[in-house]
N, C-alpha and C positions, 0 to 999 in steps of 0.2 A: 593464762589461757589454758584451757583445756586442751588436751588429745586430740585432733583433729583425724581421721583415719585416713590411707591412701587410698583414693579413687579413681576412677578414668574418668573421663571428661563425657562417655554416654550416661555412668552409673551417676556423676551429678546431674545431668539433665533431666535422668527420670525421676530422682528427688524430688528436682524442682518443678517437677512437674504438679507435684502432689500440694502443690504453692499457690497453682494456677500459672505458673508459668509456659510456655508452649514457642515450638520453636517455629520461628518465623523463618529467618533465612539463612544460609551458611556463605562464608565467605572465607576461603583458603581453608584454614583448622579452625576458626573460630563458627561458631554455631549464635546466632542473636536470637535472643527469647524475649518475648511479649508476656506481658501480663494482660490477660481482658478484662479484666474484672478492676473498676476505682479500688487501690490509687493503678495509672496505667504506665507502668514501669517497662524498662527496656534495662536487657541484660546479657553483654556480651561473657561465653564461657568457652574458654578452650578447649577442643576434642583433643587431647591427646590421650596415652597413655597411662600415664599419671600425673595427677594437679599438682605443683608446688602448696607446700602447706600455709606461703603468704598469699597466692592467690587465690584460696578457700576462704580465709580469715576474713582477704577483702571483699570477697562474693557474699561472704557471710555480713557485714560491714553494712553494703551494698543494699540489700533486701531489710537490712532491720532487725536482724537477729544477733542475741552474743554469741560465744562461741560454743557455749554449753547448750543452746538450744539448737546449735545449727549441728554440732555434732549428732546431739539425738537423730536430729529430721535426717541425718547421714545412716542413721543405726548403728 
């Protein structure tokens, strides 16, 4: 697996933004993100401060990308 980089959990949302993803609602620290656009995906992410680098792998997992493409979309 590739490098993953350390992120906050707003700096992956606006990532994922660039996805089509968009946040719909929050609940405690987690944030759930919609997809509008087919296929219409739901994606819980955690706000914290920094993500664990297994649950990027499986955010990454999650949406369909490996790990070398999700890193890029990370920069």
């Amino acid at each position: 697996m590739s490098h993953l980089p350390a992120l906050s959990g707003r700096q992956l949302i606006r990532a994922l933004g660039s996805l089509g993803y968009h946040p719909s609602h929050q609940r405690g620290s987690h944030v759930v993100l919609r997809q509008e656009q087919p296929p219409f995906r739901r994606l819980t992410v955690p706000d914290h401060e920094v993500i664990a680098k297994g649950t990027l792998a499986a955010i990454a997992r999650e949406i369909g990308l490996s790990a070398p493409d999700f890193a890029h979309l990370l920069g």
